[in-house]
KESE-307089 format. One record per residue (C-alpha): residue number from 1; x negated, y, z. Coordinates in steps of 0.2 Angstrom, whole numbers. Example, Ala and Ser with C-alpha at 12.3 -4.5 7.8 and 13.67 -1.06 7.14 Angstrom:
DRENZA	n	c1	c2	c3
DRENZA	1	-62	-22	39;
DRENZA	2	-68	-5	36;
//
This chain:
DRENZA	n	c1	c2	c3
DRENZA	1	29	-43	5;
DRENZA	2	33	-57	-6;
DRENZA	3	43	-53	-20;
DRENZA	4	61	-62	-20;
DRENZA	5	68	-68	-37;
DRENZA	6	83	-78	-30;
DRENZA	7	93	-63	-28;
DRENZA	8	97	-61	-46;
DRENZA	9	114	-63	-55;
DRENZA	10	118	-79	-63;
DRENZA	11	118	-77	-79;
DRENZA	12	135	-79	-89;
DRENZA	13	127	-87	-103;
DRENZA	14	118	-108	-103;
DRENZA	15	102	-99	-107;
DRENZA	16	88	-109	-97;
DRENZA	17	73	-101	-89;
DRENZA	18	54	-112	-92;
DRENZA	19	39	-105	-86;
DRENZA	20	25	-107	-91;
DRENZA	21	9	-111	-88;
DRENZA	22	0	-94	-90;
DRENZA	23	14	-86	-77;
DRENZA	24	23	-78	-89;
DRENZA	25	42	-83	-95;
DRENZA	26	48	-91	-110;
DRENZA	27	66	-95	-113;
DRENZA	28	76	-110	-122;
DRENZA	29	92	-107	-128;
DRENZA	30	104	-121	-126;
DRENZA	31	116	-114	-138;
DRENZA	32	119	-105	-154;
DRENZA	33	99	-100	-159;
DRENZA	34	108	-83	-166;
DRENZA	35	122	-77	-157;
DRENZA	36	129	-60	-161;
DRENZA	37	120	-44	-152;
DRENZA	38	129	-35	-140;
DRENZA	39	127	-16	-142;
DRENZA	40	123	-17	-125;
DRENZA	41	109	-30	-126;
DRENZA	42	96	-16	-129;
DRENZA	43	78	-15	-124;
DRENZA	44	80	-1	-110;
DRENZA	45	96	-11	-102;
DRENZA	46	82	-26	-104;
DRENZA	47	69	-18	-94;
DRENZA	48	80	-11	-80;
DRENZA	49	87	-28	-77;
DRENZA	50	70	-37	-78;
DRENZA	51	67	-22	-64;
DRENZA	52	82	-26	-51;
DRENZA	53	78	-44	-55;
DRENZA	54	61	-41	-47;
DRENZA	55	68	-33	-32;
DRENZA	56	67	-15	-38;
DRENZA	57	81	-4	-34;
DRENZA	58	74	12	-34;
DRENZA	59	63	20	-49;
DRENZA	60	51	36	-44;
DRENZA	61	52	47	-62;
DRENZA	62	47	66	-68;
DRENZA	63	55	66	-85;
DRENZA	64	49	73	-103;
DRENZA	65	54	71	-120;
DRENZA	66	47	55	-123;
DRENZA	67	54	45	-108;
DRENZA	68	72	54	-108;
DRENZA	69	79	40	-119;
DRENZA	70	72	26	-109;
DRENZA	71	79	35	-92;
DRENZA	72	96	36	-100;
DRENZA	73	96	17	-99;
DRENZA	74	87	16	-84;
DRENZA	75	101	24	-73;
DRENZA	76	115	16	-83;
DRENZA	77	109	0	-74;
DRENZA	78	121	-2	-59;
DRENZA	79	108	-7	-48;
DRENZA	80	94	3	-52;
DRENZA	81	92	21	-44;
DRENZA	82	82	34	-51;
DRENZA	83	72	45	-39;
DRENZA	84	65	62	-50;
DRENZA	85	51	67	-41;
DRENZA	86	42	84	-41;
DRENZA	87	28	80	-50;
DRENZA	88	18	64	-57;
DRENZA	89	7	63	-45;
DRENZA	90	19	62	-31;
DRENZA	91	30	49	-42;
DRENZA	92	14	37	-42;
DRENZA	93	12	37	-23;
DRENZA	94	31	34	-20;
DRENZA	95	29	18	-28;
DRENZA	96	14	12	-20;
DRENZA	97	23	16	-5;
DRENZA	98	39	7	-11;
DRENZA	99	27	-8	-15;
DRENZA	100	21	-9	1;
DRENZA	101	37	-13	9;
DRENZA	102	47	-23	-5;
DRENZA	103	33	-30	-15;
DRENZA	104	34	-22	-30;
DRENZA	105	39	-4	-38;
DRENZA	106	42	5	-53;
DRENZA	107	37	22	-60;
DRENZA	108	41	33	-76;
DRENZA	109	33	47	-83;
DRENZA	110	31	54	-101;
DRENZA	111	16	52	-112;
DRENZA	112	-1	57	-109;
DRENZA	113	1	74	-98;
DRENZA	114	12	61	-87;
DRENZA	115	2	47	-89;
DRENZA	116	-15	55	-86;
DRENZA	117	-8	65	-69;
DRENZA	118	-1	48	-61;
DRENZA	119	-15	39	-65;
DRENZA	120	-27	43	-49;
DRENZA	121	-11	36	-40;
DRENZA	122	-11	21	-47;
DRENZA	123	-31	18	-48;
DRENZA	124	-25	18	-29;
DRENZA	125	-12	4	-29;
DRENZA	126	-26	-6	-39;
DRENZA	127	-38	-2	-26;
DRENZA	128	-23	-10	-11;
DRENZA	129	-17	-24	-24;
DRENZA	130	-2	-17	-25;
DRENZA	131	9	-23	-40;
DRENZA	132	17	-4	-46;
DRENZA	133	25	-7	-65;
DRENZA	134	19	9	-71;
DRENZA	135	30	14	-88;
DRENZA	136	26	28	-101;
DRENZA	137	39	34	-113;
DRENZA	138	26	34	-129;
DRENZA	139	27	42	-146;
DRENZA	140	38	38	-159;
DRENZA	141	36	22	-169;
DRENZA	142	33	33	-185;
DRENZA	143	19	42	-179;
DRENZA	144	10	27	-177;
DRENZA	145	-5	23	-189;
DRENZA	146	-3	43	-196;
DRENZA	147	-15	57	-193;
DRENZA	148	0	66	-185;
DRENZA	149	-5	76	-172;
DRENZA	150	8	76	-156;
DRENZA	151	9	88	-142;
DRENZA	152	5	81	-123;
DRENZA	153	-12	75	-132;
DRENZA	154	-27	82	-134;
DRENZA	155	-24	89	-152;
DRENZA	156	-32	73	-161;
DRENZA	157	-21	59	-173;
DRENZA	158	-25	47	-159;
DRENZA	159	-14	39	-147;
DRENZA	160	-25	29	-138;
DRENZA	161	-34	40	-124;
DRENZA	162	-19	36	-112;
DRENZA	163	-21	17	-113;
DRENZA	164	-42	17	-112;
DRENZA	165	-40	26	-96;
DRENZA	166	-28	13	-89;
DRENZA	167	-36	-3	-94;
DRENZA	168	-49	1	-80;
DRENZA	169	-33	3	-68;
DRENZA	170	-20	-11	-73;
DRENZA	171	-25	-27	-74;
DRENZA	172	-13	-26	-91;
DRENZA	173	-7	-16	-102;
DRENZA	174	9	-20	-114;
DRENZA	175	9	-4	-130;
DRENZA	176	27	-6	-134;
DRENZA	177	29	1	-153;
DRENZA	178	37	-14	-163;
DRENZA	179	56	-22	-156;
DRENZA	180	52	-38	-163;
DRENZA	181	37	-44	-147;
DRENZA	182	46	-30	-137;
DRENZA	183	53	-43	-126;
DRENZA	184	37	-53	-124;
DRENZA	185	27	-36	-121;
DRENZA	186	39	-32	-106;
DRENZA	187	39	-50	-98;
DRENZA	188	21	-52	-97;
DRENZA	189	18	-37	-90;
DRENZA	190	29	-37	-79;
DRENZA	191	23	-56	-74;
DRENZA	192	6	-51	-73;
DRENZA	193	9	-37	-61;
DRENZA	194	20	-51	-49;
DRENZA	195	4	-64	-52;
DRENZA	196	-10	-52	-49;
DRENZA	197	-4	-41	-37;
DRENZA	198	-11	-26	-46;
DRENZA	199	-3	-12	-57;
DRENZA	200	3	-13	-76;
DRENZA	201	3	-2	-89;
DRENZA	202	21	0	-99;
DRENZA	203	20	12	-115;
DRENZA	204	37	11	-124;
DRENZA	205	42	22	-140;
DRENZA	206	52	34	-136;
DRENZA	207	64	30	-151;
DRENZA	208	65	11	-144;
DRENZA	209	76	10	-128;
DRENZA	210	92	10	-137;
DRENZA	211	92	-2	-149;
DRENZA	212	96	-18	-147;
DRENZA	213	90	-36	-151;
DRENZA	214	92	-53	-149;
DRENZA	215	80	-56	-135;
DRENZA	216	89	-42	-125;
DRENZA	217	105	-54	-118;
DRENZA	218	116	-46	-109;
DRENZA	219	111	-53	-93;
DRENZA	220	94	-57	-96;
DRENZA	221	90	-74	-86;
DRENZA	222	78	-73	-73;
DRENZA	223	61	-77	-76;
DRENZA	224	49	-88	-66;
DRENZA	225	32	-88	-62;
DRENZA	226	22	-105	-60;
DRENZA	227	18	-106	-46;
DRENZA	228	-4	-105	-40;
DRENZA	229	-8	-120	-31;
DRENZA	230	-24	-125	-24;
DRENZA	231	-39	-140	-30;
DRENZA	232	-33	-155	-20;
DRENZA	233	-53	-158	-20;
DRENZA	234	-59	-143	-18;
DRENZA	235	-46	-138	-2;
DRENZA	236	-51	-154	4;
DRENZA	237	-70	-150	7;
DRENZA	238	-68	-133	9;
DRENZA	239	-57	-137	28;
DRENZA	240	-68	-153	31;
DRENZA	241	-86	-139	29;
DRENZA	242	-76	-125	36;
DRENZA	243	-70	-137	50;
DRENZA	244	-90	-143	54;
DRENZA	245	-96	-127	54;
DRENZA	246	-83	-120	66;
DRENZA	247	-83	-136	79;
DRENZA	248	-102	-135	80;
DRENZA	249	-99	-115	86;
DRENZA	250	-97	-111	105;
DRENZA	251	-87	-96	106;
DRENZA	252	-79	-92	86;
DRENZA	253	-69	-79	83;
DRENZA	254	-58	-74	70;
DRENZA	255	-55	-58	60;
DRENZA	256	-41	-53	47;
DRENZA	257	-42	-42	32;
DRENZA	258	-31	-32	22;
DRENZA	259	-32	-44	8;
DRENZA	260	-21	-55	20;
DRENZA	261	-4	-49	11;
DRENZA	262	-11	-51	-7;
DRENZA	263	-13	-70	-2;
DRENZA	264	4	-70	8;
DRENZA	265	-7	-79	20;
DRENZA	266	-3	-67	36;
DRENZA	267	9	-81	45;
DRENZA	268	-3	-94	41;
DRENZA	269	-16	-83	46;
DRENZA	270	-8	-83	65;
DRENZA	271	-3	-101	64;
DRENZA	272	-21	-105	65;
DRENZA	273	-25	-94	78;
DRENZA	274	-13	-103	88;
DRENZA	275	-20	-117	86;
DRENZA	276	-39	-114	86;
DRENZA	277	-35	-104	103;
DRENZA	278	-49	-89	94;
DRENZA	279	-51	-73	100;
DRENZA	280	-40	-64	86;
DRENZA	281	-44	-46	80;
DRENZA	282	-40	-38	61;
DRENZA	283	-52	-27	52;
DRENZA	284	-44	-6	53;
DRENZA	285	-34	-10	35;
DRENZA	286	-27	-25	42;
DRENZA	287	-18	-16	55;
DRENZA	288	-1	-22	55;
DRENZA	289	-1	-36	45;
DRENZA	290	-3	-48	61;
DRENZA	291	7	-46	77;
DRENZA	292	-2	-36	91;
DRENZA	293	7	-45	105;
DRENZA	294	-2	-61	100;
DRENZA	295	-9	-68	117;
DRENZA	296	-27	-69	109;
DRENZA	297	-25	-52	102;
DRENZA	298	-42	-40	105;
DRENZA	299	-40	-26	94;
DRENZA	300	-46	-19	79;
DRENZA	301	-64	-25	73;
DRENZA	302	-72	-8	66;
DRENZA	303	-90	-8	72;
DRENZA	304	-95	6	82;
DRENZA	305	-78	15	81;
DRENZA	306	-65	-1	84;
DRENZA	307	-55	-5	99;
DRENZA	308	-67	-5	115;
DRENZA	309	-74	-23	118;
DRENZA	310	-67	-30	102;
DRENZA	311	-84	-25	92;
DRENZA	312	-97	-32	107;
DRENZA	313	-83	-50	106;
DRENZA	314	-85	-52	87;
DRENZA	315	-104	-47	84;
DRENZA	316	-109	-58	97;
DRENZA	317	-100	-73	92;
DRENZA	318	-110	-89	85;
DRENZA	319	-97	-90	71;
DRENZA	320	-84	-79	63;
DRENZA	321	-68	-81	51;
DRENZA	322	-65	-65	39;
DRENZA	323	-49	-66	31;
DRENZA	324	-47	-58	15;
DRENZA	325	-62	-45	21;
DRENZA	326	-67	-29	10;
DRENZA	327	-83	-21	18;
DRENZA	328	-85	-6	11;
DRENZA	329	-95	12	18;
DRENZA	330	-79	16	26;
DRENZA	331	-76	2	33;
DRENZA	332	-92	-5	41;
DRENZA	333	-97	13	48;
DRENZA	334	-109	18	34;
DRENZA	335	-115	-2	32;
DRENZA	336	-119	-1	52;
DRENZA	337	-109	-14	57;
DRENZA	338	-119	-33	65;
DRENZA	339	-114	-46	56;
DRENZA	340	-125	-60	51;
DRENZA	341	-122	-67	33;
DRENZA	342	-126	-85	40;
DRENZA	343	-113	-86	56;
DRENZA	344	-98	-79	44;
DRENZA	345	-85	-89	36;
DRENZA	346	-78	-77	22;
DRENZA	347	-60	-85	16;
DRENZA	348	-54	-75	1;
DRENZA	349	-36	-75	-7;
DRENZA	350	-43	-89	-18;
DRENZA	351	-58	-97	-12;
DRENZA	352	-69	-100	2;
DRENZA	353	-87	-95	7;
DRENZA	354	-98	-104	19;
DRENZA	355	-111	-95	28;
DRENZA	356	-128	-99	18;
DRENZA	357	-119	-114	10;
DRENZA	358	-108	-118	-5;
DRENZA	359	-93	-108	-11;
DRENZA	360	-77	-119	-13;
DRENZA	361	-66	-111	-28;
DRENZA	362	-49	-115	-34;
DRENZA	363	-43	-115	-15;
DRENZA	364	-28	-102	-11;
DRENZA	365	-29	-96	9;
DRENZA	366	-11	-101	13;
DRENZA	367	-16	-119	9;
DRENZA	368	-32	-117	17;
DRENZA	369	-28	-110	34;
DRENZA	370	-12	-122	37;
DRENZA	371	-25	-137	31;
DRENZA	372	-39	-131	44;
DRENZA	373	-27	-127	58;
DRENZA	374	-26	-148	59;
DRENZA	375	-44	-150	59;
DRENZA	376	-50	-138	71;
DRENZA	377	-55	-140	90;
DRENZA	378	-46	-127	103;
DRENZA	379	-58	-115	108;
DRENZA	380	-55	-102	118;
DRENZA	381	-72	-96	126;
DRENZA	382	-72	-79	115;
DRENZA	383	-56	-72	122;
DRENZA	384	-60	-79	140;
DRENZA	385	-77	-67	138;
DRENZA	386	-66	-52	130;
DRENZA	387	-55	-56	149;
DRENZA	388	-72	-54	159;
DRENZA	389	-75	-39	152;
DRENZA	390	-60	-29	147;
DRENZA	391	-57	-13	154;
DRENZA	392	-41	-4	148;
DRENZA	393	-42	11	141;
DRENZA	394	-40	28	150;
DRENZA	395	-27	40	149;
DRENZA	396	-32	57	144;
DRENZA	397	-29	70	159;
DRENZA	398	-13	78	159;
DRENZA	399	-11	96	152;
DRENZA	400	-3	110	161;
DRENZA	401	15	113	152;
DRENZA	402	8	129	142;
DRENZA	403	-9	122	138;
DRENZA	404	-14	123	121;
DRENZA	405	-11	104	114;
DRENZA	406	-23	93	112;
DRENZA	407	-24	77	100;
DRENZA	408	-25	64	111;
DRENZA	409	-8	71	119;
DRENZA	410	0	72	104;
DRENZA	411	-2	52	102;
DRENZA	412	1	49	119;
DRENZA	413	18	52	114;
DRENZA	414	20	47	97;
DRENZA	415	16	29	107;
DRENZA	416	31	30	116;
DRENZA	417	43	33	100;
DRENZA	418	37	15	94;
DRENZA	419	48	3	93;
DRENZA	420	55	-14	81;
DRENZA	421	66	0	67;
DRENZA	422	49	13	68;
DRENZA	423	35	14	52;
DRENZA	424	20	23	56;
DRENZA	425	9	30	40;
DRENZA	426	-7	37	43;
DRENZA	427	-15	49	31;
DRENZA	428	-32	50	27;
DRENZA	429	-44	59	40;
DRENZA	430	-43	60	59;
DRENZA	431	-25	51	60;
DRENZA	432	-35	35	54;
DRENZA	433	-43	35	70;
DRENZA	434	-29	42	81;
DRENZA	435	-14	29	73;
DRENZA	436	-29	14	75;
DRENZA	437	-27	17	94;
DRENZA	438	-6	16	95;
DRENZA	439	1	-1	102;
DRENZA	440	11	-8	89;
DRENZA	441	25	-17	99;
DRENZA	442	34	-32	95;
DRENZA	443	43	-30	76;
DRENZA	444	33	-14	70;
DRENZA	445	17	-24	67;
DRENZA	446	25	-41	61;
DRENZA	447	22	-36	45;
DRENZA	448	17	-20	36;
DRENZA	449	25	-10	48;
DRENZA	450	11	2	48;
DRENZA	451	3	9	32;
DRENZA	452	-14	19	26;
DRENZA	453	-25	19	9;
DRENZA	454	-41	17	15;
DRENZA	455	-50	7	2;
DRENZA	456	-46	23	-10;
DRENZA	457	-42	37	4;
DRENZA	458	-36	49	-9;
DRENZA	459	-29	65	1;
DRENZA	460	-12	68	-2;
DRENZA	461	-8	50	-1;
DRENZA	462	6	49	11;
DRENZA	463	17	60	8;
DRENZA	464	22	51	-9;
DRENZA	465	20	35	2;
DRENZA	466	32	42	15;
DRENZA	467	44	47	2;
DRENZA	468	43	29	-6;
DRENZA	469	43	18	9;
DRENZA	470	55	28	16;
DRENZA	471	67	21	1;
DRENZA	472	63	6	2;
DRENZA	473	69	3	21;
DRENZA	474	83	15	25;
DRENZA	475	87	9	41;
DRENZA	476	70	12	48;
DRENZA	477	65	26	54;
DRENZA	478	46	31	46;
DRENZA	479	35	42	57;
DRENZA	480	22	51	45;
DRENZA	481	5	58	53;
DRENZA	482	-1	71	41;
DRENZA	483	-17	84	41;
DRENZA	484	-13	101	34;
DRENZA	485	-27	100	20;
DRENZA	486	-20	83	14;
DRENZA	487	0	90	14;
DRENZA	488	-8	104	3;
DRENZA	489	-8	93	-10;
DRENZA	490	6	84	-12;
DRENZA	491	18	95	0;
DRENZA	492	33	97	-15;
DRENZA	493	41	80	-12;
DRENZA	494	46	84	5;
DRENZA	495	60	91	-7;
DRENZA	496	63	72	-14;
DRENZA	497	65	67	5;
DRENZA	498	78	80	9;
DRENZA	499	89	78	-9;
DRENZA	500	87	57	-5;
DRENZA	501	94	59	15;
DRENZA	502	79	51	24;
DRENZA	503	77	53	40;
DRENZA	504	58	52	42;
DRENZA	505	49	62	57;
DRENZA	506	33	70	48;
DRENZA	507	21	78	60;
DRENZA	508	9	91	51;
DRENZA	509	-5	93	62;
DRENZA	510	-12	108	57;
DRENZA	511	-30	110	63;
DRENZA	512	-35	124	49;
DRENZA	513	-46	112	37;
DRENZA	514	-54	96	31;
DRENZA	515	-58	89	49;
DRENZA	516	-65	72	40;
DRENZA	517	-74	80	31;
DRENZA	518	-81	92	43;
DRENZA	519	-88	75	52;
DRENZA	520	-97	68	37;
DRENZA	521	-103	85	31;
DRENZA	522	-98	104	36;
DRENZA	523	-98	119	25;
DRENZA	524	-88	134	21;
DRENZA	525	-77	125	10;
DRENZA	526	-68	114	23;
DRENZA	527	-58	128	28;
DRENZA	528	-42	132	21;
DRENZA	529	-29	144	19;
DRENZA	530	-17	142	33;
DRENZA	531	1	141	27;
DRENZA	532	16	144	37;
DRENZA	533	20	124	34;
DRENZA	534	37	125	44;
DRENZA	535	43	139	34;
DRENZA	536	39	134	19;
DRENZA	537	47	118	23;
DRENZA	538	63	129	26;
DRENZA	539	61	139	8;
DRENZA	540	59	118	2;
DRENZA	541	79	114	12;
DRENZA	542	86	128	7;
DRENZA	543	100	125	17;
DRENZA	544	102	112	5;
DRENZA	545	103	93	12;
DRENZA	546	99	89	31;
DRENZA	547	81	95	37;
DRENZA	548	75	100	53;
DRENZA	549	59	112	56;
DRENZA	550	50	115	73;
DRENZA	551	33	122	77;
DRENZA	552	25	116	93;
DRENZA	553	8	123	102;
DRENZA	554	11	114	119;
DRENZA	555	15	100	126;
DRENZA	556	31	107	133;
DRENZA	557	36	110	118;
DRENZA	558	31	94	108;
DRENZA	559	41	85	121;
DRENZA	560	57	94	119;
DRENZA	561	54	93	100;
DRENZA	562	52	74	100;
DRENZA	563	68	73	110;
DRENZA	564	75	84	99;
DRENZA	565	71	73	81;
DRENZA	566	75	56	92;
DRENZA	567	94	64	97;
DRENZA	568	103	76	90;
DRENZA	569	94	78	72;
DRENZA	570	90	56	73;
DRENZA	571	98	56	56;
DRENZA	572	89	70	46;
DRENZA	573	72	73	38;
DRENZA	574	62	81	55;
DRENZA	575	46	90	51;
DRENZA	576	38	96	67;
DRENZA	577	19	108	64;
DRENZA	578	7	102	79;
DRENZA	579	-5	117	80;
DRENZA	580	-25	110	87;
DRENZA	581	-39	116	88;
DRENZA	582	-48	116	74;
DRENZA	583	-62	104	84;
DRENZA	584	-51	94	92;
DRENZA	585	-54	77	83;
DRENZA	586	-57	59	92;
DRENZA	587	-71	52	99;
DRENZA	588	-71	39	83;
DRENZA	589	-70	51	69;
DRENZA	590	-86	60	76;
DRENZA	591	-96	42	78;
DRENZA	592	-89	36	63;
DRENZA	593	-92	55	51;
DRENZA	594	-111	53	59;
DRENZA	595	-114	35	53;
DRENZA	596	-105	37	31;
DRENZA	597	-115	55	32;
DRENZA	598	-131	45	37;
DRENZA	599	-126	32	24;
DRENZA	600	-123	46	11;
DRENZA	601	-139	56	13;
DRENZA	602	-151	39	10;
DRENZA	603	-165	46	-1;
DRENZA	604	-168	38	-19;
DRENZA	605	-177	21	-17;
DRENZA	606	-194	22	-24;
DRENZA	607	-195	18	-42;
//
């Protein structure tokens, strides 16, 4: 996902670009130190140029009266399009979504009552390092230092509950009230967000946007960021101790983690697997970011509820390689999962930890991996056991036509729609478990072909995320699996999808509740009001736009249904209702909902 500078215009101007050494930019100017403003140098054209410059074309918006200024310039920027999105919420997922694919993406909402809804969205890209420019329209410059009090607050002269709750979700936060360090704010913000692969945090007087300055050129010159590079030292004895430590090992293996794309380290990742000739798995958040064709390949690496054999190969090992890891309750099946701290080799974006021994800092994993790949000896003895012992999986039996339709069906054949110009998002709950299990073939998982938020697993999540990604990659073909209970929260931007023409295939699966949460713990409250999702999808089109509903209860008809959205309607948003039983779940999410409600009802230690 690495964010591509190159493609900006030239500038017209002999304006030189110098970065510096902090990341940010700073600017020398070759000519006249103070040229006459352009009415059109202003600081909303500035900021949605530095925004295309950045490889954003698309902006995911709900407007108010403070931000209505700032959007005006927004959309006057040729190429720059706004997206109005039904709610905040919705707008903040979109971009995490749009992030995921193009490396970077933009929101705007208004102050306070906008800032405060979108913010759960983006404590979620923080939790997937996912660098979202999140901009506020703020109050008026006047109103500052008054005891004014404005509306979308909470009735008190003080505008500064918005930014304390987004300096523990943004790794920065630019207040933009004075035009004078405007320029500044913007670029270091914006350069921090590139740097850190996190969110930022933009609030810009809503009496700002349209005037101009001398910082604003025209064409603002494209900024540079310096680039990280690694201790020369430090890399050096991190490969020649990782290196020992692995040769010494009879049967290693090597695991990748979703912090793989942070690093940009996901082709270097599979270089050394090539050369090391390890038995190659990636944790379940990982899934995509390394090709599943791979000849060492073995599947995901989730303890008790990962791809058969691929838990028995890596726990066993006498050494293991985690890339850019995060262990958390989810992800080591409520902390059940038989790793041994002194056989593990943890490489993170920027340094290295060795087993028991010494932590090397200042060393980035690109470097590290492409270093290591020419120290280490060829080893293949893990995926030669995996060999011995692999069984492939079974097929589930076959239903009768008019047989109610079960899950493992359904999947069956959502496989066989896969292919190099498909994008599978999973939402949170069952379809973890059942999208873990679907064959990504060769171009759908090299990279970021597949998508889920499972650090933060926030409900809701992918419907925004299918809207946004959607966006990003219009000449792919996005396939959304989505409970009922989490479309419940977010379902109104299905309305976004039809007004933008995508051509997403969306399957509800409507089981009548929380199922995950059923497996962790049941009670009355996991059941929910059944909606007619299909209907009110059509009250949503409104014959409006290009959409297409079907409701399925059998395979018969999920069949002609999928033929149906892959033919004739192969162009138009397709939202086909899967009706299952309402204990039809996989074998995983049962083990797995088991082990985190173990993990959850551990009684107070002693005190």
């Amino acid at each position: 996902m690495d964010t591509k500078l190159d493609d900006a215009p030239t500038p017209s101007n002999s304006n030189v670009c110098c970065p510096s050494q902090n990341g940010t930019a700073s600017f020398l100017c070759s000519h006249d130190p103070c040229p006459p403003i352009s009415s059109d140098a202003t600081l909303g054209s500035h900021l949605a140029r530095r925004l295309v410059q950045i490889g954003v074309r698309d902006v995911f918006s709900v407007p108010g009266d403070f931000n209505l200024t700032l959007l005006d310039h927004l959309i006057a920027e040729p190429g720059l399009n706004n997206i109005g999105c039904c709610n905040e919420l919705n707008a903040g997922y979109a971009a995490d979504g749009y992030a995921r694919s193009r490396g970077v993406g933009a929101c705007v909402v208004t102050f306070t009552v906008g800032g405060l809804s979108i913010i759960n969205a983006i404590a979620g890209a923080y939790s997937e390092n996912l660098p979202v420019i999140c901009i506020v329209g703020g109050p008026n410059t006047n109103d500052f230092g008054t005891n004014r009090i404005l509306h979308h607050t909470i009735g008190l002269p003080d505008f500064s509950q918005e930014l304390r709750c987004f300096q523990t979700v943004t790794c920065f936060q630019a207040v933009v009230n004075n035009i004078e360090d405007a320029h500044e704010q913007i670029d270091k913000a914006i350069s921090t967000a590139l740097k850190e692969s996190k969110p930022v945090y933009i609030s810009i007087s809503c009496n700002l946007p349209a005037i101009p300055h001398p910082t604003f050129s025209r064409e603002p010159i494209p900024f540079a960021l310096s680039p990280r590079v690694s201790n020369k030292m430090g890399l050096k004895a991190a490969v020649e101790a990782t290196a020992a430590f692995l040769n010494k090992a009879v049967k290693p293996v090597m695991v990748g983690g979703p912090k793989l794309r942070v690093a940009k380290s996901c082709e270097a990742f599979v270089e050394l697997a090539d050369a090391s000739g390890y038995a190659l798995a990636v944790m379940p958040s990982a899934k995509g970011l390394v090709p599943e064709h791979h000849q060492h390949f073995i599947g995901t690496y989730w303890g008790a509820v990962g791809t058969s054999f691929c838990g028995e190969i890596v726990e066993s090992s006498d050494a293991y390689l985690f890339a850019g890891p995060i262990f958390n309750d989810y992800s080591s099946v409520g902390y059940s999962l038989l790793l041994k701290k002194e056989k593990a080799i943890i490489v993170h974006p920027d340094r290295v930890v060795i087993a028991n021994g010494p932590t090397f800092g200042c060393v980035l994993m690109k470097d590290f991996f492409q270093a290591l790949a020419k120290k280490l000896n060829r080893k293949t003895t893990a995926y030669d056991n995996y060999q011995r012992i692999f069984i492939p999986d079974g097929v589930p039996p076959k239903c009768d036509p008019q047989e109610p339709l079960r899950v493992n069906i359904l999947f069956q054949h959502i496989q066989k729609m896969l292919s190099s110009n498909t994008v599978v998002i999973a939402e949170t709950g069952d379809s973890w478990f059942n999208c873990q299990k679907l064959k990504l073939p060769e171009g759908c998982g090299w990279y970021c072909r597949y998508e889920f938020q499972m650090q933060y697993g926030s409900i809701g999540w992918s419907v925004g995320a299918t809207l946004g990604y959607a966006q990003s990659v219009p000449e792919k073909r996005v396939i959304a699996c989505i409970g009922d209970g989490s479309f419940q929260v977010t379902a109104q931007d299905v309305s976004t999808m039809i007004r933008c023409e995508q051509k997403s295939i969306i399957f509800l699966i409507n089981n009548g509740g929380y199922t995950i949460e059923v497996e962790i713990h049941d009670g009355p409250y996991n059941v929910i009001k059944n909606w007619n999702y299909t209907g009110l999808v059509d009250a949503i089109h409104n014959g409006e736009g290009n959409c297409w509903t079907t409701k399925v209860k059998c395979e018969q008809e999920l069949t002609e249904a999928i033929a149906t959205a892959m033919g004739d309607k192969k162009d138009c948003l397709c939202f086909i209702e899967v009706i299952v039983h309402k204990d039809d779940t996989s074998k995983e999410l049962l083990e797995w909902g088991s082990r985190v409600s173990a993990a959850n009802s551990r009684p107070p230690n002693p005190q």
